[in-house]
C-alpha positions in Angstrom: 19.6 -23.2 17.1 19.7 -25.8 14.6 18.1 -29.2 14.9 20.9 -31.4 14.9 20.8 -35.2 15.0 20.1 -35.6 19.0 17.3 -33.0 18.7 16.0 -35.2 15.6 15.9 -38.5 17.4 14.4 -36.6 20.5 11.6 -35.7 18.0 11.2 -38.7 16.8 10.6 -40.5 20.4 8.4 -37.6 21.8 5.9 -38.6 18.6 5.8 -41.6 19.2 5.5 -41.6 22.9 2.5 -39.2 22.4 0.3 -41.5 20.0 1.1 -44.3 22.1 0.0 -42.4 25.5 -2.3 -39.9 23.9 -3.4 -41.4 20.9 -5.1 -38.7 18.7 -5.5 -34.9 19.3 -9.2 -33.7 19.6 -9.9 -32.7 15.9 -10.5 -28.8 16.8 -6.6 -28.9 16.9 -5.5 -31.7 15.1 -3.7 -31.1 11.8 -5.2 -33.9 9.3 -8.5 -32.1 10.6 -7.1 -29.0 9.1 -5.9 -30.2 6.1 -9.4 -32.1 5.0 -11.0 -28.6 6.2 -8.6 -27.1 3.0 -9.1 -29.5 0.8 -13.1 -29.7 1.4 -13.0 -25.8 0.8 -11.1 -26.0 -2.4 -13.3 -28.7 -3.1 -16.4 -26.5 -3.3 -14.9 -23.7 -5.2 -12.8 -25.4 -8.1 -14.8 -26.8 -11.2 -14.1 -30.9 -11.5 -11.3 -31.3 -14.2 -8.1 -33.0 -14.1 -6.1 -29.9 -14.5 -7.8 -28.6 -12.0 -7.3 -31.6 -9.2 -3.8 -31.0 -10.0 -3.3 -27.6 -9.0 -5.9 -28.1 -6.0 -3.1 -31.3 -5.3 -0.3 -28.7 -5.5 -2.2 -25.7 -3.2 -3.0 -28.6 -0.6 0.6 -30.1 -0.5 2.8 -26.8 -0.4 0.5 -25.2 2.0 0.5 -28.1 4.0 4.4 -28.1 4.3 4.4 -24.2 4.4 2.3 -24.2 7.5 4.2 -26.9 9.1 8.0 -24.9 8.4 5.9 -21.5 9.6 4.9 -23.1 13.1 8.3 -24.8 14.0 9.5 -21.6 13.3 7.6 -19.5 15.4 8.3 -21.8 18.2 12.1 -20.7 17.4 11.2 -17.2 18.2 9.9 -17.8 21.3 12.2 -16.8 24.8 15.5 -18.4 25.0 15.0 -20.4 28.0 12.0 -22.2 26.0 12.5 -21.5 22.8 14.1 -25.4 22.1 12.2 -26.9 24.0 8.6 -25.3 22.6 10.7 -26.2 19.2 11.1 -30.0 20.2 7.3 -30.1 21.1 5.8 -28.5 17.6 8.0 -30.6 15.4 7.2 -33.7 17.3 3.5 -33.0 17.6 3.5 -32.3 13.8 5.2 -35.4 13.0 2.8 -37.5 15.4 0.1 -36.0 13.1 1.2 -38.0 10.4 1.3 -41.3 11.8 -1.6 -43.3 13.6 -0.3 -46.5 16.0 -2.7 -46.3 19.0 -5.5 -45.5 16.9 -4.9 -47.9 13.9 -4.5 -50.9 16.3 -7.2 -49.7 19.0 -9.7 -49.2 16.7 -9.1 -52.9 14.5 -9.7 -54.5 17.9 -12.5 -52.9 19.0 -14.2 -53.9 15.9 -12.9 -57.1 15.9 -14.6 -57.7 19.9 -17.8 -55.8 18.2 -18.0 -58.8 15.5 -18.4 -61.3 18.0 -20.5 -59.5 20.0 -22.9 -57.8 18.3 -22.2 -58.2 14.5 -24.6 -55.2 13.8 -22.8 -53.1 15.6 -19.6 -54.2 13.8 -21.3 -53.3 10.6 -22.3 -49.7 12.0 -18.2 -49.2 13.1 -16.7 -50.9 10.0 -16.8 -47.6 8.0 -14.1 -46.2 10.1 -11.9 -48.7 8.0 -12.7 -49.9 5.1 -15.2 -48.5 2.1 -17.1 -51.0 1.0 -20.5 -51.7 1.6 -20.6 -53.7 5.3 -24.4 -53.5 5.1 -24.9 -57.8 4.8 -21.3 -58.9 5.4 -20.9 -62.2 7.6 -18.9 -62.4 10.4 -16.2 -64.0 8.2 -16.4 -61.4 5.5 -16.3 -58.5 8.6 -13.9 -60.4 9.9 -11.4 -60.4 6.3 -12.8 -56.5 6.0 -10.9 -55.5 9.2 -7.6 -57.7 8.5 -7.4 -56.1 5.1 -7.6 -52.6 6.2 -5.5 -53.1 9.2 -2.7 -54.2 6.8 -3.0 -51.7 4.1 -3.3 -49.2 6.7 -0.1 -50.2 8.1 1.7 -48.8 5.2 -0.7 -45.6 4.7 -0.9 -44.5 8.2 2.8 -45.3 9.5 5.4 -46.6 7.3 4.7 -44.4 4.4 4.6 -41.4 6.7 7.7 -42.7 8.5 9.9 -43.4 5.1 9.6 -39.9 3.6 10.7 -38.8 7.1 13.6 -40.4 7.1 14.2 -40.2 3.6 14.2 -36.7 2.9 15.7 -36.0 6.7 19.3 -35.8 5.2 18.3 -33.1 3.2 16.9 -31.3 6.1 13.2 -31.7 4.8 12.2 -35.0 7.1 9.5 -33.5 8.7 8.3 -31.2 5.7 8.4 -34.6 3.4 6.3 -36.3 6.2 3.6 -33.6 5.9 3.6 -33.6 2.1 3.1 -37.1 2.3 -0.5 -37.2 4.4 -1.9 -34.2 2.5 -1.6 -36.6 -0.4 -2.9 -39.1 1.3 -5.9 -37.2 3.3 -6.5 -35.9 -0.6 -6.9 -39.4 -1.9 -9.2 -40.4 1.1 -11.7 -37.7 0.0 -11.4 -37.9 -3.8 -9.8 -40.3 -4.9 -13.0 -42.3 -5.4 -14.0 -43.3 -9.0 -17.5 -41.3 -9.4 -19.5 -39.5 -11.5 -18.5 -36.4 -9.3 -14.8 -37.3 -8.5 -13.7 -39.0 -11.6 -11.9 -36.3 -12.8 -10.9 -33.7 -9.8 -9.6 -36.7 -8.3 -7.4 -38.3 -10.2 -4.4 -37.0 -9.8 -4.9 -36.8 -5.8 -5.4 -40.5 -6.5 -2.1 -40.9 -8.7 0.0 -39.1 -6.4 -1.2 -41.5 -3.3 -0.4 -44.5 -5.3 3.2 -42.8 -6.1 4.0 -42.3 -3.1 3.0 -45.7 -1.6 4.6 -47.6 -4.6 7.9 -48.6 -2.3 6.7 -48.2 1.2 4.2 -50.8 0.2 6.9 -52.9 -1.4 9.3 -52.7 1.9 6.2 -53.7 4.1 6.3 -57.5 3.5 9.7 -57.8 4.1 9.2 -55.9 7.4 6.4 -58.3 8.2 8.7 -60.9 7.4 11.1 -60.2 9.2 8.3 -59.5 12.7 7.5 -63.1 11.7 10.1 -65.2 10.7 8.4 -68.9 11.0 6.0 -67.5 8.3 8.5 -65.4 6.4 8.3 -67.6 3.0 4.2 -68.0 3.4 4.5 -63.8 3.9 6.8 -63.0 0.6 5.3 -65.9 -1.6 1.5 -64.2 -0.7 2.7 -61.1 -1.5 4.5 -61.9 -4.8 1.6 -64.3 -6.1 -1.3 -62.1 -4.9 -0.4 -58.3 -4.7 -1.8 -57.8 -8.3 -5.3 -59.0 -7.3 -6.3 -55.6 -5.8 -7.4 -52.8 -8.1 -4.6 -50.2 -5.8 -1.2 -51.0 -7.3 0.1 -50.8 -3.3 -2.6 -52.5 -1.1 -2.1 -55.9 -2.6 1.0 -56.3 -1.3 0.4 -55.5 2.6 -2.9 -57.6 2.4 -1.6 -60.6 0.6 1.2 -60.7 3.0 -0.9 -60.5 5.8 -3.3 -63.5 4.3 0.2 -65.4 3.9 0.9 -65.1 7.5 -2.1 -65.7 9.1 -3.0 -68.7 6.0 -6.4 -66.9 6.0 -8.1 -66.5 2.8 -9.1 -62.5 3.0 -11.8 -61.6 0.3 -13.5 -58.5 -0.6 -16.7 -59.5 -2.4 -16.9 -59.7 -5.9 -13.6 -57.8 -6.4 -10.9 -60.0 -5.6 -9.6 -63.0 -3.3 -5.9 -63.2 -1.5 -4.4 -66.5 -0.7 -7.6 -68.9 -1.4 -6.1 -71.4 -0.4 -6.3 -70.5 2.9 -9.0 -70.7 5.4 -11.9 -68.6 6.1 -11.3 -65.8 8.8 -12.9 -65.7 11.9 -13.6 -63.0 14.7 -10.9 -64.3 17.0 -8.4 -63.9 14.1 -8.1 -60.1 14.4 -7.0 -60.0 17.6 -3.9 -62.8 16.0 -3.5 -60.2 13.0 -3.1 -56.9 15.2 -0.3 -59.1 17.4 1.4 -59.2 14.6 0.8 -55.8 13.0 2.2 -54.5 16.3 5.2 -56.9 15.4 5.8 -55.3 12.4 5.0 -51.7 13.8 7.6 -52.1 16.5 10.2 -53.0 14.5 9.3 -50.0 12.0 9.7 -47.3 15.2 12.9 -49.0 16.3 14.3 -49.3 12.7 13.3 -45.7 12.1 15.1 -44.6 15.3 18.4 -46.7 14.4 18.5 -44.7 11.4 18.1 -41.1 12.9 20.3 -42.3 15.6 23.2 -43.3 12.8 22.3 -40.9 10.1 24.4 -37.5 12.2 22.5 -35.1 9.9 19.5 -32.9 11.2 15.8 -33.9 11.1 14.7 -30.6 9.0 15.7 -27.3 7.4 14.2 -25.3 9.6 17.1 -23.1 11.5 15.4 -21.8 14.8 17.6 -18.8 16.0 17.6 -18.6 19.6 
């Protein structure tokens, strides 16, 4: 049986119906899990070099995608009266791995209800999100901390994901590319950081992650744009003037854009400022920002399933013989 274009977009919607219903798979079984199990066991045995991150970059990715190809597979091999169906569930499961709705905008809100409540407990949750240090950050500055990540996120945890999918899909490697794509990015979240220690086994992890955001981040405001079109101008001029503010070549762009459209001045503090002249953000502007994240995210998922829906070709290379 081949995965043809019905059995793509059938994919495509079980994924996303199981993150919104389900959320996130317990970690014993979830497949990011796995993949920072790999990378923290390479990790231990590999001396810290350059050359060195780059192979352990390579092992991770192609592993990564190997694994994924072997298990859709396998479900191929399985009885013919289940065989597609066991097929549809693996590949769509796999691909929900890669992207995180329920959980990016659940977890934004709960912090953002936690800053008004208890802003000590918003501290102890904001490291879920963000990096910095939330140790003395006001209610304001939590406040900007969660907008930020919420936007950057946006492009790390679902459209990039989502645009290798669909990019690569017409050469049968959709769900492969998707794959390939979080390894990097699970690899940059647990070395690309510059110390002492990482400096140098994480740099190319790091490179790679800011590769392969360069145009999902790019497309992003004109998606938000487009989710809100009575702020589309504040949204692109934001993004154009302020993107470069950030040390990440990507994350400028989603976080500007966001401070555009809300006309909030989001700061990180003592590295940079986005749209200052905007006002200070406050608790209740969270809950604003994920309304319109979730703009922007619905109209990725239906974009995304226009495309598959048009495109005719087949969602991976994987041939299942039934």
């Amino acid at each position: 049986m081949s995965l043809g274009i019905s059995v793509s977009l059938e994919v495509f919607l079980l994924a996303v119906a199981m993150d919104l219903v389900l959320g996130e798979p317990p970690s014993c079984i979830h497949p990011v899990v796995w993949m920072g199990k790999l990378i923290a066991l390479l990790r231990r045995h590999m001396p810290p070099s350059k050359l060195i991150g780059l192979l352990l970059a390579i092992i991770v990715i192609v592993l990564t995608t190997l694994a994924g190809h072997i298990l859709v597979w396998a479900a191929g091999l399985a009885p013919i009266s289940v065989a597609p169906f066991l097929a549809i569930i693996v590949s769509a499961y796999l691909l929900k791995s890669t992207f995180a709705v329920r959980c990016l905008l659940e977890t934004s809100l709960q912090i953002g209800k936690s800053i008004e409540n208890s802003l000590e407990q918003a501290r102890g949750m904001l490291p879920a999100l963000v990096g910095r240090d939330t140790g003395s950050l006001s209610r304001g500055q939590a406040s900007s901390a969660v907008i930020e990540s919420l936007s950057e996120n946006y492009v790390d945890s679902i459209l990039s994901p989502l645009f290798f999918y669909l990019l690569f899909q017409p050469a049968g490697l959709g769900l492969e590319a998707a794959l390939a794509f979080k390894a990097i990015s699970t690899m940059d979240s647990m070395l690309g950081y510059k110390t002492a220690e990482l400096q140098e086994l994480g740099f190319f992890p790091a490179r790679l992650d800011d590769l392969a955001n360069y145009l999902p981040a790019r497309l992003s405001i004109f998606i938000m744009a487009l989710s809100t079109p009575s702020r589309a101008r504040e949204i692109v001029d934001a993004a154009l003037k302020d993107h470069s503010r950030t040390p990440s070549p990507n994350s400028g762009w989603p976080m500007s854009a966001m401070a555009g459209a809300l006309g909030l001045r989001l700061e990180k503090p003592g590295y940079y400022v986005l749209y200052d002249k905007g006002r200070g953000p406050q608790p209740s502007d969270v809950k604003v920002a994920a309304g319109l994240m979730a703009r922007a995210i619905a109209l990725t998922l239906v974009c995304s399933g226009l495309v598959l829906l048009a495109s005719g070709l087949p969602l991976s290379g994987l041939s299942l013989q039934a």
